[in-house]
N, C-alpha and C positions, 0 to 999 in steps of 0.2 A: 567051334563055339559051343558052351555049354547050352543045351533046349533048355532046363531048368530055367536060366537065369534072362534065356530070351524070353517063355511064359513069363516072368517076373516083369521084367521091363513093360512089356504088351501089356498086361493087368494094369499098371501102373499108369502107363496113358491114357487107356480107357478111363482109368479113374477121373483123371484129372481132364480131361476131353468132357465125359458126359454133363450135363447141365444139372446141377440140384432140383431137387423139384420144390416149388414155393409153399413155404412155411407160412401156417396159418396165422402167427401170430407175428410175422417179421411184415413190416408197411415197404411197399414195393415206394422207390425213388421218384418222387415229382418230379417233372421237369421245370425249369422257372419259366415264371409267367413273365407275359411281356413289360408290365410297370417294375417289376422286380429287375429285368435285365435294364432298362431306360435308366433304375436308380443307379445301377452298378454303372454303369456308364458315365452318367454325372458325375459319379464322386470318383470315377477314375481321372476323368479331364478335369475335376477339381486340385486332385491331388497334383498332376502334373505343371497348371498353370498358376497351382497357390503361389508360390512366390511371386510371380510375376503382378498377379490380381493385389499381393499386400501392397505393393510396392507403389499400383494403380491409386487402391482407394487409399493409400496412407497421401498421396501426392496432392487427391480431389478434396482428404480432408484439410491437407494445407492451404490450397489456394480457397477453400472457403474458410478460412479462418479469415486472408486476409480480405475478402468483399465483404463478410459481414462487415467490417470495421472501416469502411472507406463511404459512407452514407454522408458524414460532415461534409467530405470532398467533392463528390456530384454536387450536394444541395447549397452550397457555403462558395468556399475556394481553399485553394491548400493550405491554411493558417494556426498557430499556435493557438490551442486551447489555453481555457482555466487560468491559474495565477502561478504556481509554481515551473509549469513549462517553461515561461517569459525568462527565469533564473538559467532554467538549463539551455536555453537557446540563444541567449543572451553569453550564456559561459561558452557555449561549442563553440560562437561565430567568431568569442575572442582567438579560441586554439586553436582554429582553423586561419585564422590571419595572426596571430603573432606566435604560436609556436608553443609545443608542450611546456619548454622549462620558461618560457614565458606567463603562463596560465599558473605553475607550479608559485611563482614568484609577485600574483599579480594582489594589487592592496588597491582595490574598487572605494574611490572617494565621494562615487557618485550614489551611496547607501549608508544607512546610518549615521547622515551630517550632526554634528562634527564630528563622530566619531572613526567612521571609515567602517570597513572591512576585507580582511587578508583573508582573502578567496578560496586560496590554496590550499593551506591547512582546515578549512573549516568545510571543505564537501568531498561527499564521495565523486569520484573523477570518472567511473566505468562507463559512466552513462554517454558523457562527452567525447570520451577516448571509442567509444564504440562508433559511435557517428563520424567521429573524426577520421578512424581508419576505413568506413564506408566511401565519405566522403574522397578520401584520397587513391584507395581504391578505385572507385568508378573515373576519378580526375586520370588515374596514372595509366588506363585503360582506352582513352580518348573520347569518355561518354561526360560532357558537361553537364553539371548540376547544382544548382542553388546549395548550399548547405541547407536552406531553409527547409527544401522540399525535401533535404534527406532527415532531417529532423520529426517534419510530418509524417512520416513513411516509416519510418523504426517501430514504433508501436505494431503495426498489420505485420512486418515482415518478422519482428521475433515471437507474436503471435502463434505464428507457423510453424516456426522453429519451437517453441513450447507445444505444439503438438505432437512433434517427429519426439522429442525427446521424453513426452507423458509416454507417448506408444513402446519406447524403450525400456522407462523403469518399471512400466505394468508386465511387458512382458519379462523383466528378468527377475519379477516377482512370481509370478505365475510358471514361467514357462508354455505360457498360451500367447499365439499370437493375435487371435480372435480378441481375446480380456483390453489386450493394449489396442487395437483400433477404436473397440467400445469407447476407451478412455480419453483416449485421441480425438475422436469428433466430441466426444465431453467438453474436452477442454479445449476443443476452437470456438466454440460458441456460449459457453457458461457466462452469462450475463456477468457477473461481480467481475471475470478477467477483462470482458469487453472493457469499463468501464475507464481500464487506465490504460489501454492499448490501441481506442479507435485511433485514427488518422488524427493528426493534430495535438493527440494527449502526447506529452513528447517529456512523460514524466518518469522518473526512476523505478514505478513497479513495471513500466511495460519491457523493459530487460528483465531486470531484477526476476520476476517469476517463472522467467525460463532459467535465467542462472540456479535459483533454488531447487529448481526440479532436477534439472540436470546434477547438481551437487547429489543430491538424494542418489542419483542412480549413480552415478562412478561410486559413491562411496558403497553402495548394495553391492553390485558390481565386483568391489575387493573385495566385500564380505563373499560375498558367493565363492571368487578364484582362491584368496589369500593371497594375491602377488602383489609383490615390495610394488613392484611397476603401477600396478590398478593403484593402489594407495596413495602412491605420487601424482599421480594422473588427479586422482581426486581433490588433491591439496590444492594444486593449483587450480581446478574449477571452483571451490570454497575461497579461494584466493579470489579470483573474480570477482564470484557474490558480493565479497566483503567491500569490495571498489564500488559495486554499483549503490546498495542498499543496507540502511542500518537494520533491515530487517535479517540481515546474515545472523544476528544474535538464536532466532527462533533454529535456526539447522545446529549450532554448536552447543545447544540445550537439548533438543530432542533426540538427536545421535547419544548422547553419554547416558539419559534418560534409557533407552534401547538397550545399551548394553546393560546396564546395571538388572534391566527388567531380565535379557539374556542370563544373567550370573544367579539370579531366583528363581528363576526356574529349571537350569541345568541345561541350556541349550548351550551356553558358552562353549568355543574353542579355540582352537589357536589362530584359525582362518580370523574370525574377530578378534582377535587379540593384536596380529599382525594389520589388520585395517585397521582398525583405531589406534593406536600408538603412532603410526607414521602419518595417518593424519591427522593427530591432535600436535606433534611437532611441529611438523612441516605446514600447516594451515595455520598454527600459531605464529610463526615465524613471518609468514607471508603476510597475515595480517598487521603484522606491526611496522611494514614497507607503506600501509594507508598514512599519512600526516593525520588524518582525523581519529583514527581508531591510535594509532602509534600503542605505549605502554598499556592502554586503557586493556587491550589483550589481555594482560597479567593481571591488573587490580582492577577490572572494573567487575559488577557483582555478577553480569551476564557470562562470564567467562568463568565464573567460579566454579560451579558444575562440569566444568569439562577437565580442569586443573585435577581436582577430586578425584574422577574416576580414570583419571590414568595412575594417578597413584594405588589406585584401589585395585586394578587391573596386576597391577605390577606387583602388586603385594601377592593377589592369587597367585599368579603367575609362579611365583616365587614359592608360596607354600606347595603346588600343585608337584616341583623340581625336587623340595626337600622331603617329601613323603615315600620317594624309592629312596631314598637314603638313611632312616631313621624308622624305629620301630612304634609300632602303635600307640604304646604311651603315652613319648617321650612327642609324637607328632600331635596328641592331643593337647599333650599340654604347650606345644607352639601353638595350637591356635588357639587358642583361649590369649596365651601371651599376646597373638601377634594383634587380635580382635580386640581386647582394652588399648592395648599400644595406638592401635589405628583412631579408634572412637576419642581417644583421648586427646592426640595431634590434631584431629580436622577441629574438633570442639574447641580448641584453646587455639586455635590459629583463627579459626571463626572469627570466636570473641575480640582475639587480637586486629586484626585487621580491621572488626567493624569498631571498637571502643578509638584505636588508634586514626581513623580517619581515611586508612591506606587503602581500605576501599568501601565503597558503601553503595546501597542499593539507590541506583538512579531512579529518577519521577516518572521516567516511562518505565521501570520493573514497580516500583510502587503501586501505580496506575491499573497491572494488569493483575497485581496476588488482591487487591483492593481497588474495585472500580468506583469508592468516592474519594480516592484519594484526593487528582486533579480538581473536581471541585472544590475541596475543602484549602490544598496549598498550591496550587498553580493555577488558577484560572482561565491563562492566555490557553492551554492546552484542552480544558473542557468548554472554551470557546467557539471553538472548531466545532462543527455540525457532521464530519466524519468520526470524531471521537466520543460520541454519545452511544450510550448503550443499543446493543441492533436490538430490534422488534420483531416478533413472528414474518411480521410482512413482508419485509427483509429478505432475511431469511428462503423463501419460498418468491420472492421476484428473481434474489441473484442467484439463485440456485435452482431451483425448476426442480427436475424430476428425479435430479442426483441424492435428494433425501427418500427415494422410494429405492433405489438399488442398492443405495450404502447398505441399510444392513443386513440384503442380501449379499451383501460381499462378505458384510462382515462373520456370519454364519458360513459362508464359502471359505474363509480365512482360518477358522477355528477349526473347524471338520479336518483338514488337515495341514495340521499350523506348522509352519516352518520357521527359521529363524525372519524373512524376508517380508512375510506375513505378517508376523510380529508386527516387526516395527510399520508397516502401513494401516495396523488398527491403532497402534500407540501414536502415529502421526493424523489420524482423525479427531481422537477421542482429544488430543492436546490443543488441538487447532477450534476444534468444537468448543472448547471453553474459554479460549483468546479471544474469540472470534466473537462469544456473546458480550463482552467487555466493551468493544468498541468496534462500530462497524467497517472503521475502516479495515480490519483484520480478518473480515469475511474474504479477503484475496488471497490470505494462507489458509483459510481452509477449504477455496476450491479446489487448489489443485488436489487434494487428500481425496474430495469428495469425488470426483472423475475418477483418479486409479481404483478407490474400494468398492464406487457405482458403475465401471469399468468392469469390474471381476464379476459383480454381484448381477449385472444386467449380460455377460456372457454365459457365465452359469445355467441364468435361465433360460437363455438361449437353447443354449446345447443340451440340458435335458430334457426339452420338448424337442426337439431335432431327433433326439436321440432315440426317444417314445416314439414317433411314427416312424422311421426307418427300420427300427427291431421290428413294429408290426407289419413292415411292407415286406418284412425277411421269414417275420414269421417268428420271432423269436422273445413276444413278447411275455413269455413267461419266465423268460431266463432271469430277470430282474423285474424289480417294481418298477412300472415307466406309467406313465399317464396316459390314458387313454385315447383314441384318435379322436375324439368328438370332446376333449377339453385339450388337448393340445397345438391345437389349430387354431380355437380363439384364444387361447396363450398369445402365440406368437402374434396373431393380428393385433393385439390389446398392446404388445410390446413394440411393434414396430408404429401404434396408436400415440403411443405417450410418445415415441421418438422423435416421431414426426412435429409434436406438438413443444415439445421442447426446442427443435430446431424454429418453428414459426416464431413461436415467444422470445427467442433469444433478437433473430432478425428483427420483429416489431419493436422490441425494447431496443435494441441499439439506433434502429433511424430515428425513431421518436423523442427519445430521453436522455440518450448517451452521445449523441454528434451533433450537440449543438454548442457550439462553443460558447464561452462566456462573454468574450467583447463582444460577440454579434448576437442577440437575444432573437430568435425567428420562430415563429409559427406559420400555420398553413394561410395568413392572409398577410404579413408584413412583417418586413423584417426591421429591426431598429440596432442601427450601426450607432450609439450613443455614445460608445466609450471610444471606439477610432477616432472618433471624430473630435473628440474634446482633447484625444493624446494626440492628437494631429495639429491642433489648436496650441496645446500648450510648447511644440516642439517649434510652430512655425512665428510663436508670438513673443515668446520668453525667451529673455538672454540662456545662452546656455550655462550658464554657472545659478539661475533660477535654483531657488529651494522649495520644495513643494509636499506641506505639511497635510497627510490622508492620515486614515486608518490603515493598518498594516496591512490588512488584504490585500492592498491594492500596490504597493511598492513594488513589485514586483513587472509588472504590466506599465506603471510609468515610466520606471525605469528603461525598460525592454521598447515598448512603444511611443511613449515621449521623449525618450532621452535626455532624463533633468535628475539631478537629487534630488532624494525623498528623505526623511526624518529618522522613518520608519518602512520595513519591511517586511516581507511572511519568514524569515528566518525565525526572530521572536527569541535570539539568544539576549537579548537586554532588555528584562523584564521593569526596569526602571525606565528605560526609555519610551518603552511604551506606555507605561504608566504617566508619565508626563504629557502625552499626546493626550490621552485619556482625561487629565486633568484639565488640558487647556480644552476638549471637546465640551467638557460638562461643568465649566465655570460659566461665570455671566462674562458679558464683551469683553468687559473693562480689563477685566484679572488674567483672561484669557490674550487679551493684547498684548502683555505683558510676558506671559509666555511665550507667545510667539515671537516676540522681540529678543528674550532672551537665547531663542532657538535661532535667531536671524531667517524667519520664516517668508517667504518672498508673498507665497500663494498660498489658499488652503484647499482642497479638493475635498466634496461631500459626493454623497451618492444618496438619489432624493427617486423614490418609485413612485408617489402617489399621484403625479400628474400622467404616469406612464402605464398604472397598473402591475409595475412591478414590486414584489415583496422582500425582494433582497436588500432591504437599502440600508442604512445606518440608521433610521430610527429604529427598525427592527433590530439593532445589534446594540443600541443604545445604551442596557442595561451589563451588557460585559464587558464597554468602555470605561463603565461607573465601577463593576466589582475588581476591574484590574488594575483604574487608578485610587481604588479603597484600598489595595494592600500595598499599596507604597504608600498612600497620602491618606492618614488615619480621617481627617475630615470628612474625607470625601463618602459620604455613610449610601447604601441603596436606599432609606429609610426616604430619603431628601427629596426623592426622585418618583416613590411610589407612595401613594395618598391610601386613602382607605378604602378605594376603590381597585385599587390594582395598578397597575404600568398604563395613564393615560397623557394623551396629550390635548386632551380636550377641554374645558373649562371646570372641569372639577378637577384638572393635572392642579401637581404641585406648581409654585410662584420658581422653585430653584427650576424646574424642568421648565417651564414655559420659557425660561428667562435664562435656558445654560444658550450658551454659541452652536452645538450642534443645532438645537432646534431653530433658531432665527437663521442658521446658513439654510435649513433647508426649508424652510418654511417663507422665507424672504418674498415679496411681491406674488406668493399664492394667493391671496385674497380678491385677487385683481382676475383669476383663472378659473372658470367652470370645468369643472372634469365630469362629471356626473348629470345627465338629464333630470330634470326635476329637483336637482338639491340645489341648496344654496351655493355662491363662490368659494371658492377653499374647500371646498371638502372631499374628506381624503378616504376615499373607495377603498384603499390596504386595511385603515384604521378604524372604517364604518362612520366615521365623526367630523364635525368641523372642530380644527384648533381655537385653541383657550385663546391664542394670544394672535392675532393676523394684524393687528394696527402697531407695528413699531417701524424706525428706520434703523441704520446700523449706522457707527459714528466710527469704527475703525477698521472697517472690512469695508471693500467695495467690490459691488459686482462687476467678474472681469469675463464671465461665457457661463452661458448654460446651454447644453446641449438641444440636440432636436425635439427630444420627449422630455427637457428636463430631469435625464437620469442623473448627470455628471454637472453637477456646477462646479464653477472657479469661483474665489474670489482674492480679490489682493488686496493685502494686508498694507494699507496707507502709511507714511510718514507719519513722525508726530508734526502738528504743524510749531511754526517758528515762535522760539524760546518759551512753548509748550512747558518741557520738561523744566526748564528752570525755576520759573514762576510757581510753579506745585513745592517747591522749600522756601523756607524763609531764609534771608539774609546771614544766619547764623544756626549750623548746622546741630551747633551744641546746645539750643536754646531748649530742644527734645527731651524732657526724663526719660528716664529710664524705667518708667513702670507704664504708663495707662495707655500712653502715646509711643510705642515701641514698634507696637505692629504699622503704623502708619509711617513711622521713619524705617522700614524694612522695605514697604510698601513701594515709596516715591524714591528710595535711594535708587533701585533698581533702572531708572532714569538716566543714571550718570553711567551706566554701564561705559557705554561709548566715549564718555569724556575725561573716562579712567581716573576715576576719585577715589579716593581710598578714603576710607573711614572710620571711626570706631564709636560705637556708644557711647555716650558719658564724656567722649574726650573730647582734644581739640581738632578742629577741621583742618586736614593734610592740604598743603599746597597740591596744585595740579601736576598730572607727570610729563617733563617735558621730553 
């Protein structure tokens, strides 16, 4: 062995053996402190049993979705809410006992006398078919159950299901799983969802807003992937929506909205290109399987926008293929071509369709580009106390604290925007100005408000987490983070509002939102008024009874008296109603007459002032007068309000004192103390004693007035015998034709029944045998 190379080696060891000696300016290695090792430890068993803990508090936030909304059912019993539930509970109990193509095929005679209604084609069906497959469901499993109670129950259980599905689209927005829990307990308690979802509200937005959500995320979803599969997937959940709720129109506006805002800014690709074209096919196609929506897909004005931007899609598309094929030019001068070509076609197809008829903008897109429209041509619709403009207060009852995180989201969003992003500030900012329109549209912009106050209230989550963890590491100069002695009352202030949000959300639903409308209940008594009179009329009256209300209420007699009604909250025959209207706010006499000519058996009013309630029909008074003013030019609001304003006290106009609404509800109050210290009659709602308390009625008779006097009956008497004859004279042609016209139009209406036919000026037609 060479010595040389053995010295070598030896030197070499020692080198690498001896220890350096410590440098003055090199910081000898901490050891970690013991809160330092406790953090690492946290966040090692946090990381291991995340999934498991999402999985936990995603479950806790379901099941409090559905207790918040089961408060009606403790304090009440399991019962149909409101007016429109009665419709949809009333349609399920048929499907469930006669059968889908039965329901498909059904013409309900006991609505709209005489005119009927065919069921089938005229509603969305998702809602009934949803319960209905529950219901058989749970039957085919061997758990018996009322249809009723599953009726009740829909609302709290897709509640839930609307939260699992918000915590979805927020995370495949984000990519944070944190952002979608945030969102998720948002949206199990956001007062505005509670509203149409407690127990008993058994109405079309409490699916309907989880189908919308869900819609959002499959279609995000294919945006994300590009696959044909996610796209199909999404059509047939937009397919859904479209069954349950006419509010499907707000998803196939904001999606085309998205992309086009995509195509401006350059975010466009073919992943988008591929999601929207198979689902504006396939979700068009499937929409036109609804009987109510049918062709309206193609020409109705709410689908126009989505027509457009597939062709506008398809047009890029197209230019994006011919640009490697063709030199710069000759590519310039295609788009300029292709770009008058296009503006030109949609402009003159516009015009075409809207001068031609072939489609035109509906009273509810009217209503929303212009919020007086409804008052100025539809009235029945800004009648509705849901379709009135929201107010601040509003605002900040059904949404709480989701207006303080929104636009920290929305700054969360923008910092690093994505295509995903995008479209969850363009689905706020759209929803935020529907929403101020009419309040009932505060339900499409909660869910917006949970995914961006979701993101926005994570955010700030995690950079205060984020601040005292770097200083517990040590590392808080590596970034700007917030200091230990503000990022601790951060978080408390945050988990302060959370708290407070979830208290307000529980207070307002026990309080304000579960009390159903046939049972009226406060913390000292409860008043069953309206069971008791629909109970009355079911157990009193033949069942072929006709039974003439205001249209509010058709819905509820129907469902719980089970009689024909006139009228009901459908509100598709704006002349029918208007007729009710006229015979409400004539005098007796004329009003007799129409109800005669309606074959009116009963009349039903709704009277608060001996009860204390304020919802009655003198309060609605004046939009029975403006809805029978635009069918029946006579009929003026002028007649009705004096120069004092809307009274019914003795400076009230003689037409108001003297129309049939006021005498049905006013009838033997004079005889009734409501108030200590006032005089008889006087009405606590109205501050006043009425103009008019001393008349009787000569063609109405009282047939029930409930407990509190909410719900009166009265039935509409025979004429008495050879009555109607006696009011003509012997010779029916004796009548000119000029001064005396309106009074032979008048009393002809008499011979209805005895089927006379007649003609001005001529001679009197034998009788029809």
């Amino acid at each position: 062995m060479n010595p040389s190379k053995t010295a070598k080696v030896s030197e070499t060891e020692n080198t690498q053996t001896e220890p350096k000696p410590d440098l003055p300016e090199e910081k000898s290695i901490k050891e970690p402190s013991s809160l330092t090792k406790i953090g690492q430890a946290v966040q090692n068993t946090a990381q291991n049993w995340s999934p498991a803990l999402r999985v936990l508090i995603l479950l806790c936030i379901s099941l409090m979705a559905i207790l918040v909304r089961v408060f009606s059912v403790l304090r009440y019993e399991s019962i149909i809410h409101e007016f429109d539930p009665w419709f949809n509970y009333r349609t399920t109990r048929y499907l469930v006992q006669e059968g889908p193509y039965s329901l498909w095929n059904w013409f309900d005679h006991e609505s709209w006398y005489p005119l009927g209604r065919s069921v089938g084609p005229t509603l969305y069906p998702g809602l009934m078919g949803t319960a209905g497959l529950m219901y058989w469901g749970l039957k085919a499993i061997g758990f018996p159950v009322d249809i009723r109670n599953v009726c009740v129950f829909t609302g709290p259980i897709f509640a839930a299901f609307a939260a699992i599905v918000t915590y979805l689209m927020t995370k495949e927005i984000t990519r944070k799983s944190e952002s979608g829990l945030f969102a998720a307990l948002f949206i199990s308690v956001v007062p505005s969802y509670i509203s149409r979802s407690v127990a008993g509200s058994y109405d079309n937005e409490a699916v309907a807003i989880f189908a919308l959500i869900w819609s959002f995320h499959t279609f995000l979803k294919a945006c994300n992937s590009g696959s044909i599969l996610s796209a199909c997937w999404a059509s047939i959940v937009y397919f859904y929506m479209v069954s349950t709720w006419g509010g499907y129109a707000f998803i196939i506006n904001i999606i085309p909205i998205f992309v086009v805002f995509l195509l401006l800014v350059g975010k466009f690709d073919v992943k988008i290109y591929v999601a929207y074209s198979i689902f504006y096919v396939l979700g068009t196609l499937f929409a036109m399987q609804i009987q109510f929506v049918a062709f309206q897909a193609l020409s109705s004005s709410e689908h126009l926008a989505s027509h457009c931007v597939f062709f506008l899609i398809q047009a890029y598309m197209l230019i994006q293929w011919a640009r490697k094929l063709i030199s710069k030019s000759s590519f310039n001068m295609l788009i300029k071509f292709a770009f008058i070509f296009t503006v030109g076609i949609l402009v003159f197809g516009f015009i075409y369709l809207t001068m031609s008829g072939k489609t035109k903008w509906s009273g509810r897109s009217m209503t929303l580009l212009d919020p007086t429209y409804a008052k100025k041509h539809n009235p029945i619709v800004s009648s509705v106390s849901e379709h009135q403009a929201t107010t601040w207060t509003k605002y900040f009852s059904n949404l709480h604290i989701t207006w303080i995180f929104t636009p920290v989201g929305i700054f969360y969003c923008f910092k690093k925007p994505t295509p995903l992003k995008i479209f969850a500030v363009i689905y706020v900012i759209l929803a935020a100005y529907f929403s101020s329109v009419m309040i009932r549209l505060l339900l499409v912009l909660a869910p917006a408000m949970c995914v961006v106050g979701g993101i926005g209230a994570s955010a700030t989550v995690r950079f205060f987490v984020k601040s005292m963890r770097g200083q517990l590491k040590g590392k808080y100069a590596e970034k700007r983070r917030a200091p230990f002695e503000i990022a601790i009352p951060a978080l408390i202030l945050v988990g302060y509002l959370i708290t407070t949000f979830i208290s307000h959300s529980i207070q307002t639903s026990a309080d304000t939102m579960s009390s159903p409308s046939v049972v009226l209940g406060s913390r000292r008594r409860i008043i069953d008024d309206y069971r008791e009179a629909y109970y009355w009329l079911r157990r009193n009256t033949k069942p072929d009874a006709r039974i003439m209300s205001w249209w509010d209420y058709g819905y509820q007699i129907a469902g719980l008296g089970n009689r024909t009604v006139i009228v009901d909250n459908n509100t598709w025959n704006n002349s029918h109603i208007a007729t009710v209207g006229l015979a409400m706010s004539s005098n007796e006499e004329y009003a007799y007459e129409i109800c005669e000519f309606l074959h009116v058996d009963y009349v039903l009013v709704i009277f608060g002032a001996h009860a204390w309630y304020s919802s009655d029909d003198i309060g609605k008074f004046l939009w029975m007068v403006r809805i029978a003013g635009g069918v029946y030019p006579h009929i003026k609001e002028s007649s009705y309000v004096g120069n004092g304003g809307y009274q019914i006290s003795s400076s009230g106009t003689q037409t108001m004192l003297n129309c049939l609404l006021y005498k049905l509800c006013y009838y033997r109050f004079g005889e009734v103390s409501v108030v200590h210290n006032e005089p008889r009659g006087y009405d606590p709602m109205r501050k006043t004693v009425p103009g008019n308390l001393d008349f009787e009625l000569r063609r109405f008779q009282e047939a029930f007035s409930s407990n509190s006097w909410i719900v009166r009956i009265y039935r509409v008497l025979p004429r008495k015998n050879r009555e109607s004859i006696k009011m003509l004279p012997r010779k029916l042609d004796s009548y000119p034709a000029s001064d005396k016209l309106e009074t032979f139009k008048n009393n002809s209406m008499a011979f209805v029944n005895f089927k006379y036919e007649q003609k001005i000026g001529g001679k009197r037609q034998e009788p029809a045998k």
